[in-house]
C-alpha positions in Angstrom: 0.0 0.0 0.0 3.1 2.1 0.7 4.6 1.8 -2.4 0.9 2.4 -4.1 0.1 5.8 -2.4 4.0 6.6 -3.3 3.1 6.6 -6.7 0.1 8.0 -6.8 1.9 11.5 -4.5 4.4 11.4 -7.9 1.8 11.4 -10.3 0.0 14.4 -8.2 3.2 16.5 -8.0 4.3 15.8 -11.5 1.0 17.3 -12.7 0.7 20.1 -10.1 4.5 21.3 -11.3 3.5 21.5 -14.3 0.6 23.3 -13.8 1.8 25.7 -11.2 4.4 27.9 -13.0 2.1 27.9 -16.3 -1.0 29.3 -13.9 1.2 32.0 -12.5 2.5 33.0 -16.1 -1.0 33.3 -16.9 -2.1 35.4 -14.1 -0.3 38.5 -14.9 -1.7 38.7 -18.8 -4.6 39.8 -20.4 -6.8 36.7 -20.6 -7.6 33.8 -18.9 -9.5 30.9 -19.6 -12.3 30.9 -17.2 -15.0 28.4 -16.2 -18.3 29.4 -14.5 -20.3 26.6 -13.3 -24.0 27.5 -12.9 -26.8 25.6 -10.9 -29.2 23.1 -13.1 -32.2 24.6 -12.1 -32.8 27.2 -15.1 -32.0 28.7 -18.0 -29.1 31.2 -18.3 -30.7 33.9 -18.0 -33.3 32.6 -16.4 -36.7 33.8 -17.5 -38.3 34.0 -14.4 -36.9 33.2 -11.2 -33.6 32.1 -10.7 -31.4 34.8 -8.4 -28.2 32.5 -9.2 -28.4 32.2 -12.4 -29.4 36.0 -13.8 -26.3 36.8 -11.4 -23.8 34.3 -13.7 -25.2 35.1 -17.0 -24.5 39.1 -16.4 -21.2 37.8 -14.8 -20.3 35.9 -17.9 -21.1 38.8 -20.4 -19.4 41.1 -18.4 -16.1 38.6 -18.4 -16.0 38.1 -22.4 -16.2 41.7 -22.4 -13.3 42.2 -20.8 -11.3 39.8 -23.4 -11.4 36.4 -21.3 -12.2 33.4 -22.8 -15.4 32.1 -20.7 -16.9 28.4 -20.8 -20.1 28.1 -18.9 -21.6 24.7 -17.9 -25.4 24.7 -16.8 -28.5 23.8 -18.2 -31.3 24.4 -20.5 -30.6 26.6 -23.8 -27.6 29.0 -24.5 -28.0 32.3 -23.5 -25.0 34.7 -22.7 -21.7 35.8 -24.9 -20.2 32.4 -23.2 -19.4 29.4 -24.4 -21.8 27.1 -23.2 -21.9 23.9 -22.6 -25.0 22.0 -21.6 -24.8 19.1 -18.5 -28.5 18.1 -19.1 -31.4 17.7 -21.8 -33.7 20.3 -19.5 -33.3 22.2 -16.7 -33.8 20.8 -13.5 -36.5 23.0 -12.5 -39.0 20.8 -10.8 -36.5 18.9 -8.7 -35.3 21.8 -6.8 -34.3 21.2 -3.0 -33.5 17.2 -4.3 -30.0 16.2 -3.4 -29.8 14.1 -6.6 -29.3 16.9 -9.5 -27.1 18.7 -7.2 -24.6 15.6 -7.2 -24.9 14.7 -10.5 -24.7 18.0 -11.8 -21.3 18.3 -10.2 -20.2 15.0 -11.4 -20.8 16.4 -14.8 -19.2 19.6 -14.3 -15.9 17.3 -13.2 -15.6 15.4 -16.4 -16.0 18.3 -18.6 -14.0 20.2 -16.6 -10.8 17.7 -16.9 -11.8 16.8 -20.8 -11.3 20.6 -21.3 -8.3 21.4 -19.3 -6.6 18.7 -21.7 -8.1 20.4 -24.8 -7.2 24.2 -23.6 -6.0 24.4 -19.9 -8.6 26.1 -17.6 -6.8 28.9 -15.2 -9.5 29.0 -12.9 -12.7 27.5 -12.4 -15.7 29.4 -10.4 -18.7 27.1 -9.0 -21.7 28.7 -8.1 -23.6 25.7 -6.9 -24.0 24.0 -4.0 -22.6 20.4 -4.2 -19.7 21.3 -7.0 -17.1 22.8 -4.6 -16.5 19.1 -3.6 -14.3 18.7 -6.8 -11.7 21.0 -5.3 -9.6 18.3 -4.4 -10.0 16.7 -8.0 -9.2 20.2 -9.2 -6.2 20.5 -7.5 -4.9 17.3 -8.8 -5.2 18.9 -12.4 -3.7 22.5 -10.9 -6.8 24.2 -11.5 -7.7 27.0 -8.9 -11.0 27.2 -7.7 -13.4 29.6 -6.5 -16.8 29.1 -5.1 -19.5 32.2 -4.6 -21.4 31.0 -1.4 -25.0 32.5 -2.8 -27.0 31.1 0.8 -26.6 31.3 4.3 -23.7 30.4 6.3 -25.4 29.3 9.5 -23.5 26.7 12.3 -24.4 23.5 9.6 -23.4 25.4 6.6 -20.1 26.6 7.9 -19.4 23.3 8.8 -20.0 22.2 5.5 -17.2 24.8 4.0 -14.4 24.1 6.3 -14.5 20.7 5.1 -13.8 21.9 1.8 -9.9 21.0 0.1 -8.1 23.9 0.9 -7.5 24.7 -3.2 -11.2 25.9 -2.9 -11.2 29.5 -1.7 -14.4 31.3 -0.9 -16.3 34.6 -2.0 -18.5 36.2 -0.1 -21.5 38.5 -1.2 -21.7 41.1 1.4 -19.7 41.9 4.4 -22.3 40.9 6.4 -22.2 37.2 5.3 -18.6 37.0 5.6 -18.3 38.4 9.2 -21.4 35.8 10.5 -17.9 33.0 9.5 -15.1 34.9 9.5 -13.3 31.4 10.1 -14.1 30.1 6.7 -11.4 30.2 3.4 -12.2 33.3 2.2 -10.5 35.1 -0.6 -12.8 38.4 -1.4 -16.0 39.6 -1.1 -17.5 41.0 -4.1 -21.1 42.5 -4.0 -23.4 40.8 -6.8 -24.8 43.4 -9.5 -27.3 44.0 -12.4 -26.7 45.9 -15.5 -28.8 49.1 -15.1 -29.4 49.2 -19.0 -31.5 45.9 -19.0 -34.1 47.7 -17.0 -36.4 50.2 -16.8 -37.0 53.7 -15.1 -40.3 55.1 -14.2 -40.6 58.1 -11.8 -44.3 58.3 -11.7 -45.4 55.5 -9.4 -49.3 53.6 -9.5 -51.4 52.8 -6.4 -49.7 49.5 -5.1 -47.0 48.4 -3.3 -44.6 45.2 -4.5 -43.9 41.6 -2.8 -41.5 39.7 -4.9 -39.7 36.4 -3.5 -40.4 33.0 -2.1 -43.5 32.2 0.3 -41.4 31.4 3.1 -41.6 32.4 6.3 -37.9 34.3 6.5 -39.2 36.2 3.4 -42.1 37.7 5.0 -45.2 38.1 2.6 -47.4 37.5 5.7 -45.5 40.8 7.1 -45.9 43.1 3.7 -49.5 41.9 3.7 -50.6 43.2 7.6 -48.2 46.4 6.6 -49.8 47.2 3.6 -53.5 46.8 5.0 -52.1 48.6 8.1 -50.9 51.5 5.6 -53.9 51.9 3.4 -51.7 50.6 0.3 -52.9 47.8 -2.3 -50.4 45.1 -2.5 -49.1 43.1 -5.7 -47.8 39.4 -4.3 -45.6 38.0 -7.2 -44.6 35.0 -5.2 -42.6 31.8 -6.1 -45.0 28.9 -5.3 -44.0 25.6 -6.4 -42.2 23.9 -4.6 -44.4 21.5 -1.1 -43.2 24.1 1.9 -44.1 27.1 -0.4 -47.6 25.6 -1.1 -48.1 24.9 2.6 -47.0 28.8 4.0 -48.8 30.5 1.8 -52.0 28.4 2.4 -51.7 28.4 6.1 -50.0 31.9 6.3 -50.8 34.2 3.1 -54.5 33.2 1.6 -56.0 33.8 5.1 -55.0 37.8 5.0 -56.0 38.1 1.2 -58.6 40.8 1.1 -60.4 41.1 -2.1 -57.9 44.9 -2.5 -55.2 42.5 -2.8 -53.6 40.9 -6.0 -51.5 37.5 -6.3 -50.2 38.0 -8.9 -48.0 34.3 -9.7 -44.5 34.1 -10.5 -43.7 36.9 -12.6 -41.1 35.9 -15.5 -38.5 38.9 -16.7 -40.6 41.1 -18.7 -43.5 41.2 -16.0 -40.7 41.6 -13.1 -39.5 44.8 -14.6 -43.0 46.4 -15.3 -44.3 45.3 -11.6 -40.7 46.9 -9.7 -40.8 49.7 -12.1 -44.7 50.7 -11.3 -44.6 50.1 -7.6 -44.9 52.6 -5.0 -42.0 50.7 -2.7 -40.7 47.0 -3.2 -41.4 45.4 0.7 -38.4 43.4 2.0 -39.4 42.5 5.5 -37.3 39.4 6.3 -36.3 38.1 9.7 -33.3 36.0 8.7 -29.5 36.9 7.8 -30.6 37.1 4.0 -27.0 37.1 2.3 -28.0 39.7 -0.4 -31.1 40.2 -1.8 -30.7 41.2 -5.5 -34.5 42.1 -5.8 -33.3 45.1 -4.3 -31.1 46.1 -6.6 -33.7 45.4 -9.3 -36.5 47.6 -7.6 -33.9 50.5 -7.0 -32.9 50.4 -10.4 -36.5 50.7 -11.9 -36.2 54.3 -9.2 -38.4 52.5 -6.8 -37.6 52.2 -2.9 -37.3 49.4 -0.5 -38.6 49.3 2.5 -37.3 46.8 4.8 -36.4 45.1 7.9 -33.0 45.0 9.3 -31.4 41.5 8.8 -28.7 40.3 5.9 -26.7 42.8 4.0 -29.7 45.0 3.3 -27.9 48.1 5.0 -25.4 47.6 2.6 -27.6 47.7 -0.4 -29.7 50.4 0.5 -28.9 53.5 1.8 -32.1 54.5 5.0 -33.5 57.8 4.2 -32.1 57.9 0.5 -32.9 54.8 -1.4 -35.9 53.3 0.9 -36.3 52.8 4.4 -34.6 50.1 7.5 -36.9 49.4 10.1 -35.9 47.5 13.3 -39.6 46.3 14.0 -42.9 45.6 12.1 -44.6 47.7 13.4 -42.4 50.4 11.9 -43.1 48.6 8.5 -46.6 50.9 7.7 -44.9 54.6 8.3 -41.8 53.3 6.3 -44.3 52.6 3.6 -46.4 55.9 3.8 -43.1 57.5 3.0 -41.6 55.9 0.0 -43.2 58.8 -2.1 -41.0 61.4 -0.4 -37.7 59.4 -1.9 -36.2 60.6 -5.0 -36.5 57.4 -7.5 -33.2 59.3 -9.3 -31.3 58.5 -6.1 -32.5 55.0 -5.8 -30.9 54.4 -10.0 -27.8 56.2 -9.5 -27.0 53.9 -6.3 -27.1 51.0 -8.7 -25.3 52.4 -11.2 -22.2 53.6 -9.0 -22.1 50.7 -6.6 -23.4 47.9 -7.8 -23.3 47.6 -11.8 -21.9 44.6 -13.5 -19.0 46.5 -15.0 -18.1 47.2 -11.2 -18.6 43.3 -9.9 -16.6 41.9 -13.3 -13.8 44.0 -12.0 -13.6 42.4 -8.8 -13.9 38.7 -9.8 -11.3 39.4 -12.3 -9.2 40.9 -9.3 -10.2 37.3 -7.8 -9.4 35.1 -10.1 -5.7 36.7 -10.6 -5.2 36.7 -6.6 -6.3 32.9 -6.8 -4.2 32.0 -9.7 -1.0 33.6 -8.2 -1.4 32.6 -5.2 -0.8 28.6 -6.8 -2.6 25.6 -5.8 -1.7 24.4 -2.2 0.5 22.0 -1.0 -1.0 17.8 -0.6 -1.0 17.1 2.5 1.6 14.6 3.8 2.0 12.1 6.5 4.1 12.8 9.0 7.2 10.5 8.0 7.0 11.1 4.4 8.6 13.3 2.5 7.8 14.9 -0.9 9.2 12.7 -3.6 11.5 14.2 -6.7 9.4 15.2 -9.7 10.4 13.5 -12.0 10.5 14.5 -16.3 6.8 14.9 -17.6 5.0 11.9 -18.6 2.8 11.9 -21.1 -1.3 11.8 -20.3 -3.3 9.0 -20.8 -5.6 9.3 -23.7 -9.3 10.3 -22.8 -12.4 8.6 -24.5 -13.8 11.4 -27.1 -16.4 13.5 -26.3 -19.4 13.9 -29.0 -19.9 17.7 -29.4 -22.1 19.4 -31.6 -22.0 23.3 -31.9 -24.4 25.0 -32.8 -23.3 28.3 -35.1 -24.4 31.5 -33.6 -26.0 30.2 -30.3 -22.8 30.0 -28.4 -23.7 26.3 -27.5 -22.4 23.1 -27.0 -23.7 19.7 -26.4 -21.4 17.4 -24.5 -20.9 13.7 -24.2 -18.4 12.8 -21.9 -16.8 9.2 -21.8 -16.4 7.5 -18.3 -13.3 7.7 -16.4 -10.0 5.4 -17.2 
C-alpha cells in the first residue's frame, strides 16, 4: 500500500509542477481561460426566477467583455456571450431542493471540466452551486484553482459544511455581512453581486400598489408586507414563487387567510413582467427576519427608481442606503410609516445607487481581481504524513488518452452539447 500511495503523490506533483508555473505566467496577462459553473435549475438567463443564475449570466457577459475566454456549464438553452456547454437535456427545474441533481450535476461539471483542461488548460474555475465545490480536491490534482460564490446562508451547519472543503477551494462572499457571521471560513474576497442598469427600466411616476417579490417562506415575509400594507392603506401586488411542497403549505396556512379582495397574487412573474411590476410600484417590501445574504431584488427595484422598504437582517444596509434609497426598520410595526413615506424618496437617487455601486461593470472588475489573486497565489500543497517526505518530480509523462467527447456546436448560439466518456 506504501509503495501504491507513493506513486500515486508522484503522479500528483508531476501534474501540479506542471501546472503551477504555467498558472502564475498566466495570471499577470490579459486573458484567462475561465469556467463558470451554474446551478441546473434554469436557463441562463433565467426567464423568471432564478437569483443565481441572472447573477452568472451578467457575470459571464461582463467577463468576455473584458477579453477572457469564458466556458459556462449549466442547463437548458444558450443564453450569454459564453461558451456554453449543456450538463442536461432540460433544466432541472422541478427537482429543486432534491440532493440528486445537485450531485450529478457536479459529477458532470468534473468530467467536462478535466476533458477541457486537456483540450485548452482552464486557469481557474468558479462554482456557483452548491454540491460542485467538492471537486476541489480533483481540481487541484489537475492545478486548476478554484473559487466558489457562497449564494446562501452560512449558519453553524453550513459553515461546517465549508471548512470541510480542500483547501484549493477558496471562498467569495457577497456582502460583508455574510462573511463576518464565518469569518473562520477560506475566504478570498467579497465582491457584491450586481445588475446591468441598462437591462431595466426607469419610471418616476409611481401607480397605487405596493410590490412583494420572492419566495412564500416564512424568512421572506409576505405575511408581514401583507398586515403592513393593510395597516398602511396601500394595495399590495404578491408576485410570489409557489412551487415547490413548503411554499404551497406557508402561503396556504399563512398568506390566503390575510388576502382581502384589495389584494392581488399575482404568480410568479417571468423577466418582462418583473421589470413592469418593480418599475410601477410605489416601494418594493423586503421584510425578512433571517440573515438574508444579499437580496438582489433590491437592486432590481432600486434600479427601476423605486424604494425598499425593509427590515434590518442580511446585508440590506449595505444595499440600501435609510432615508435615501428606501427605508430600514428594526420592528414591524415600523413597516406601515416606512411605507407611507416611499413617495418622499427621489427614484433618481434609488438608479444612480445601482449604477455607481453595484453595476456589473463594477462586480466583473472584482472577480477578475479574484481570479488573478487565486491563480497567483498557486494551488496548495498535498498534504503529507508525518514520515514522508515529498518525492522528486520527476520528467513529464505523457497523459493517458481520454475517450472522445461527441460535441455538436451549434453556429451562432454559443452552444455546446457534450458527451463525456467514463473515467480510465
Amino acid at each position: 500500500m506504501g509503495h501504491s500511495d507513493d506513486k500515486f503523490s508522484e503522479s500528483v506533483f508531476d501534474l501540479l509542477s506542471l501546472s503551477v508555473a504555467a498558472h502564475a505566467d498566466r495570471a499577470s496577462e490579459g486573458s484567462l481561460h475561465i469556467v463558470l459553473v451554474a446551478p441546473p435549475y434554469f436557463d441562463v438567463p433565467p426567464s423568471g426566477y432564478g437569483g443565481v443564475e441572472a447573477v452568472v449570466a451578467s457575470l459571464a457577459d461582463e467577463l468576455v467583455d473584458r477579453g477572457h475566454r469564458v466556458t459556462l456549464l449549466g442547463a437548458g438553452r444558450a443564453g450569454t456571450k459564453a461558451r456554453f456547454i449543456s450538463l442536461w437535456d432540460e433544466c432541472q427545474t422541478a427537482r429543486l431542493g432534491e440532493p440528486y441533481p445537485e450531485i450529478v450535476h457536479a459529477m458532470k461539471a468534473w468530467q467536462v471540466i478535466e476533458q477541457l483542461h486537456r483540450e485548452d488548460p482552464v486557469d481557474i474555475v468558479h462554482d456557483h452551486t452548491f454540491a460542485g465545490p467538492l471537486n476541489a480536491a480533483g481540481y487541484r490534482m489537475l492545478g486548476i484553482p478554484a473559487v466558489v460564490t457562497v449564494h446562501g446562508p452560512v449558519d453553524p451547519e453550513m459553515c461546517d459544511y465549508y471548512r470541510s472543503f480542500d483547501r484549493n477551494m477558496k471562498l467569495v462572499a457577497i456582502s460583508d455581512r455574510q462573511r463576518a457571521l464565518a469569518p473562520n471560513l477560506n475566504w478570498i474576497g467579497r465582491v457584491h453581486n450586481a445588475i446591468n442598469p441598462d437591462e431595466w427600466p426607469f419610471r418616476t411616476e409611481k401607480l397605487d400598489y405596493a410590490l412583494f417579490l420572492g419566495r412564500y417562506a416564512p424568512y421572506k415575509g409576505p405575511d408581514l408586507a401583507l398586515r403592513a400594507a393593510h395597516e398602511a392603506g396601500i394595495r399590495l401586488i404578491l408576485a410570489g414563487k409557489c412551487n415547490e411542497p413548503p411554499e404551497k403549505k406557508y402561503f396556504a396556512e399563512h398568506v390566503r387567510p390575510l388576502l382581502t379582495p384589495a389584494d392581488d397574487v399575482f404568480g410568479e412573474a417571468d423577466a418582462t413582467a418583473k421589470r413592469q411590476l418593480l418599475a410601477g410600484a410605489q416601494c418594493l417590501l423586503f421584510p425578512i427576519s433571517w440573515e438574508e445574504p444579499f437580496g438582489i431584488v433590491m437592486l432590481e427595484a432600486m434600479v427601476c427608481g423605486t424604494p425598499v422598504v425593509a427590515l434590518r437582517g442580511g446585508a440590506v444596509s449595505e444595499v440600501v442606503e435609510h432615508g435615501v434609497t428606501g427605508f430600514i426598520c428594526d420592528h414591524p410595526d415600523e413597516l406601515p410609516e416606512a411605507i407611507a413615506r416611499a413617495s418622499e424618496l427621489d427614484p433618481y437617487a434609488c438608479r444612480e445607487r445601482v449604477e455607481r455601486l453595484f453595476a456589473t461593470g463594477n462586480f466583473a472588475a472584482g472577480y477578475d481581481a479574484v481570479y488573478r489573486q487565486a491563480v497567483k497565489a498557486g494551488i496548495p500543497a498535498a498534504p503529507r504524513r508525518e514520515g514522508t517526505r515529498r518525492p522528486t518530480v520527476p520528467a513529464r509523462r505523457p497523459l493517458a488518452p481520454r475517450p472522445p467527447a461527441i460535441v455538436r456546436e451549434t453556429p451562432g448560439a454559443h452552444t455546446v452539447e457534450t458527451t463525456v466518456g467514463t473515467a480510465g
